[in-house]
Structure formats: C-alpha cells, structure tokens
C-alpha positions in Angstrom: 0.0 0.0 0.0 1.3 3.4 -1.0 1.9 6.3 0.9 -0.5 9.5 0.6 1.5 12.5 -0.4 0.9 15.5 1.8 0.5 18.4 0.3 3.2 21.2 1.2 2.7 24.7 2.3 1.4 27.4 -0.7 4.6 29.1 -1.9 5.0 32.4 -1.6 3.7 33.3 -5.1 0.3 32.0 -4.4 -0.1 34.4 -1.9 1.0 37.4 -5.0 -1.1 35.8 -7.4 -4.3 34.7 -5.5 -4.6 37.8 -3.0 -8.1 38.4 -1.0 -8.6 34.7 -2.4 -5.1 33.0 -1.3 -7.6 31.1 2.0 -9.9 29.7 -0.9 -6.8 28.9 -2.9 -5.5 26.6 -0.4 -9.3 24.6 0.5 -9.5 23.9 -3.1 -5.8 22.8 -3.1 -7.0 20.8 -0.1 -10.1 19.4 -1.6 -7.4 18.2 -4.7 -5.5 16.1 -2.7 -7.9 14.9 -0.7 -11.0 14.5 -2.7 -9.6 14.5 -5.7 -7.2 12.1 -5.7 -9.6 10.0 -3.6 -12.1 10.2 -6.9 -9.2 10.0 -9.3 -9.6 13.2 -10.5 -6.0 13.6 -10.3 -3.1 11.2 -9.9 -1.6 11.1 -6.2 1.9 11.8 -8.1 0.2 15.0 -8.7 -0.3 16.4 -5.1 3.2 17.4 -4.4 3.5 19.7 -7.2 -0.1 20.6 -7.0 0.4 24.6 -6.6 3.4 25.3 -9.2 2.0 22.8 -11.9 -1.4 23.2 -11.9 -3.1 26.0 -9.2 -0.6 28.7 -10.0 0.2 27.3 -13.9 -3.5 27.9 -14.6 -4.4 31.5 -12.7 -2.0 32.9 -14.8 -3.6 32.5 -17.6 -6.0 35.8 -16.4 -3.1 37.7 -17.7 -4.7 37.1 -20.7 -8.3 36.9 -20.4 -10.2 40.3 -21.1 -12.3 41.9 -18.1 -16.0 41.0 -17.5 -16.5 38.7 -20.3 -18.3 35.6 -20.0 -16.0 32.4 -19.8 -16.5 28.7 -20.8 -14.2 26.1 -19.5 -14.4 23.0 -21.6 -13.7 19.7 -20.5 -13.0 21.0 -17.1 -12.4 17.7 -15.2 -11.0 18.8 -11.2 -11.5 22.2 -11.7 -8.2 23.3 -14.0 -8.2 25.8 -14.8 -11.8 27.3 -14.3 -11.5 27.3 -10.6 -8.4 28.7 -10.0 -9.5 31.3 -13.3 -12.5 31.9 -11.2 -10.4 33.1 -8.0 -8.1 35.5 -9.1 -11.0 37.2 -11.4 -14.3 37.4 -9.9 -15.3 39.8 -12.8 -16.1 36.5 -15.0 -18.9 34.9 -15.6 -17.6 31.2 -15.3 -19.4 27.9 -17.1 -17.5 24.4 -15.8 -18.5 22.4 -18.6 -17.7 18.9 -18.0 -19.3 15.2 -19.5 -18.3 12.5 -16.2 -21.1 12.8 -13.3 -17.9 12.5 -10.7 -16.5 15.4 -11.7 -19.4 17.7 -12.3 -20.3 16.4 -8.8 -16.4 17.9 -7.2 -17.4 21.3 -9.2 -20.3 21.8 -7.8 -18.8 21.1 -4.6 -16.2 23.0 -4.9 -18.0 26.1 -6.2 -20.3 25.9 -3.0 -17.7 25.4 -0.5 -15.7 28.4 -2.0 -18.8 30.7 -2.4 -18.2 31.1 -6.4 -21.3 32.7 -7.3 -19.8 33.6 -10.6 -19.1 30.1 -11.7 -22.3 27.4 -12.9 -21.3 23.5 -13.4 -23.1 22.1 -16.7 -22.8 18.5 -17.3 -22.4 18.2 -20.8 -19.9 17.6 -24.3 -18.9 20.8 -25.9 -21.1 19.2 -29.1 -23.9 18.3 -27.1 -24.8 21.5 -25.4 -24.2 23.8 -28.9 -27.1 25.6 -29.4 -28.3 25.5 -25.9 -25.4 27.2 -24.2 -25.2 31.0 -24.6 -22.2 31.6 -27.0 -19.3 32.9 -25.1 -16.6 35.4 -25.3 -14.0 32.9 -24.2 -13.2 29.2 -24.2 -10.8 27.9 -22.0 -9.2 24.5 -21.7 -6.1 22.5 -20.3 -4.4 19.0 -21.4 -7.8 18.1 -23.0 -7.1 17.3 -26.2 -4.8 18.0 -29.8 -5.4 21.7 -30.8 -7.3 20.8 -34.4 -10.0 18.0 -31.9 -9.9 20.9 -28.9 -10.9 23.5 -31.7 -13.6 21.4 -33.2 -15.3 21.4 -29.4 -14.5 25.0 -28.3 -14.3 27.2 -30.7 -18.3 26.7 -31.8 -19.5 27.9 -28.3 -17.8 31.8 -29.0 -19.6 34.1 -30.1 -18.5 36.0 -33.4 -15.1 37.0 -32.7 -14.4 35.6 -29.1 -11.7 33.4 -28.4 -10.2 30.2 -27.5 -7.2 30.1 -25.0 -5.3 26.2 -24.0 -2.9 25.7 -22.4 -0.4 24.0 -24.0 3.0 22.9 -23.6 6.5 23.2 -25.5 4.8 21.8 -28.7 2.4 24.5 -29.1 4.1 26.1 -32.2 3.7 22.7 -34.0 0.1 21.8 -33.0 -0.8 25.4 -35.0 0.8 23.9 -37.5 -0.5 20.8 -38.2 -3.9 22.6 -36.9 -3.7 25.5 -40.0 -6.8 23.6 -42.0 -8.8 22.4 -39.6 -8.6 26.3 -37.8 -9.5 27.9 -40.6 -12.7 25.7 -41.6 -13.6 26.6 -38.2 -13.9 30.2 -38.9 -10.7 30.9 -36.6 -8.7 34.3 -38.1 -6.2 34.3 -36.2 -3.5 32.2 -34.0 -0.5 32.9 -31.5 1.2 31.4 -28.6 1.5 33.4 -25.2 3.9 33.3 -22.3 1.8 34.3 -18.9 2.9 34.3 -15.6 6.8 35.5 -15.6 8.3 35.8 -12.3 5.2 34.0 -10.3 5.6 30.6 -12.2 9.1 29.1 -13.7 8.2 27.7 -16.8 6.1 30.1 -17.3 2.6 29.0 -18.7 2.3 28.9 -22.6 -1.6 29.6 -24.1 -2.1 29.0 -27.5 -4.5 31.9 -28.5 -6.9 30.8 -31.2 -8.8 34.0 -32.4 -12.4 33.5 -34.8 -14.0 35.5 -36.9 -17.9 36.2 -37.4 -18.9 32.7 -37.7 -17.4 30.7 -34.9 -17.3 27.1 -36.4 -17.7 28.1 -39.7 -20.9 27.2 -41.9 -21.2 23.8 -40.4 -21.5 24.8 -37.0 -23.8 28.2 -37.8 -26.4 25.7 -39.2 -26.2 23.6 -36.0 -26.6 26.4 -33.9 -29.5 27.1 -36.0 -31.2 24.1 -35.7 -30.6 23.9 -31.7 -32.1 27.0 -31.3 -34.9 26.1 -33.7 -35.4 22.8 -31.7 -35.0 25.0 -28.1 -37.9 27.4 -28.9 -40.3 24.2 -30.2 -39.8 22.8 -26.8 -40.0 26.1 -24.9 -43.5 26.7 -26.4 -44.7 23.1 -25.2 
C-alpha cells in the first residue's frame, strides 16, 4: 500500500497571485489532494507539485483573459483551470462544462464550498450543449485534447469573434501547425502562442490563442446552432 503524499505549504507566489482569495486557494488545493485524488480526478503523483504545476500554472492565464467577459471552460475535469481562473478574477462569468457525473459532482462542490457565485457547473460535451449554451466570449481549456480535436469542441461555443485560449505545452508552435486547416474551416482568423505568468511561475505557462471570426465554427457549425435553437424554442412553447 502506497503512501498518501501531503501536500506542502502554498509558496509564496500564491499568496501574490491569488490575493483576497489566497484562503480559498489553499481549501480547493486541499479538496485536490484529498477529494480529488480520492475520486481519481487527479493522480496522487500529482499532489506534491499541485500549486506550481497546476493552481498557479492555470491563474496565470488571467493575464490574458479580457475583463468581464463571460467564460466557458471546456472539458473542465477537477476544476483546472476554471477554478483557479474563477479566484483571481471574480469579474467573470464562469461555465464548468464537464461530460463524467464525478467530476461535475467535485465542481459543484467546490463552487459551493468556495462561495463562487460567478461560476455554474453544466454536465455536458462541448457538441452536445451547442445551441443551448449561450455563446461565449472565451473558451478555455487544459491537457484536454490535440489543438485541431480541442478546436472542433471549443471554438463553436464563441460568439463572433471571441476566443479560445489552451494551455499547452513546449509543442504548441507545431500543434498550430499541423492545426492551420482544420482552424480555418472553423472560422478561426487568427493564431499565437502566449507566455503568462513571468516571475510568479518558472516555466512560465504557454496559451495558445486561437482567435475566430464572425462565424465561430464556420458554416457547419452556424447551421447547427441554428437548428438547436430552432429545436430549443419548439420545446419552450410546449
């Protein structure tokens, strides 16, 4: 039988980058390695590098995220990096969108035990809930999938000319590469990679910044919204 890992103190930087929110920080850092690991959310490897690889690599990314836009994190598993997003910036309006019942069952946990008003938990595939989900200014996601798959989920939910932000790592120049066609039959106009987070995390965090045009999805996905919406207002009436 293995050992638990304990999870050690917040450094320093937390406390720089999470402010009035540094005591919520730590219960949901808590609630990882306890919970989460319980659950198998995340891998009890994890927990000793729990505030430099994934609490601290993912606030960062607010460097980046415009003020008071609305905010959908897709395939949002423990939390990463919605929750920690929705900490340092309560000026978003947060959706946790996430398909496995265990893990929409830790977010809403989580979101009530931190008091994140700002932040909803909706069980659901990005494909699934097009149409029926208000499109959002910004899409956010971590270690869920290749950039051209991540796209084809993500980048349909923004409204004309929102964007999609991942987190990526030291491949990210070469996923935009081998993602050029399958971005632009998505609508998508525009594509960078961003360093966040210098001097608060060491590497610092790399977001691939997919940028879309009028039609988010392109014409496949406009008709699909279509229809949703079509479908939405038939059942509304019932």
């Amino acid at each position: 039988m293995t050992e638990e890992a304990e999870l050690p103190q917040a450094p320093k930087e937390a406390q720089a980058v999470f402010g009035e929110f540094f005591p919520e920080a730590v219960r949901y850092a808590e609630l990882l390695a306890d919970a989460g690991v319980k659950r198998g959310l995340i891998g009890p490897r994890e927990v000793p590098r729990l505030w430099e690889r994934h609490l601290l690599n993912c606030a960062v990314l607010s460097e980046v995220v415009p003020e008071g836009v609305t905010v959908c994190d897709v395939g949002s598993g423990a939390g990463l990096p919605g929750i920690p997003l929705a900490l340092v910036r309560p000026d978003l309006k947060i959706t946790l969108l996430e398909p496995l019942l265990r893990r929409t069952n830790f977010l809403q946990e989580v979101v009530e035990l931190l008091g994140l008003n700002h932040v909803t938990v909706v069980r659901g595939r990005a494909e699934e809930v097009l149409g029926t989900l208000q499109p959002v200014h910004v899409v956010t996601a971590r270690a869920v999938a290749p950039l051209d798959r991540l796209a084809g989920w993500g980048v349909p939910l923004l409204r004309p000319y929102g964007e999609m932000l991942a987190l990526k790592g030291g491949t990210a120049e070469e996923e935009i590469q081998g993602a050029r066609a399958a971005l632009s039959k998505l609508g998508v106009v525009d594509t960078e990679v961003l360093h966040v987070g210098e001097g608060l995390v060491d590497p610092t965090s790399t977001v691939v910044r997919v940028v879309v045009g009028e039609s988010p999805g392109g014409v496949r996905f406009a008709a699909k919204r279509a229809k949703a919406a079509r479908v939405g207002r038939t059942r509304r009436r019932r």
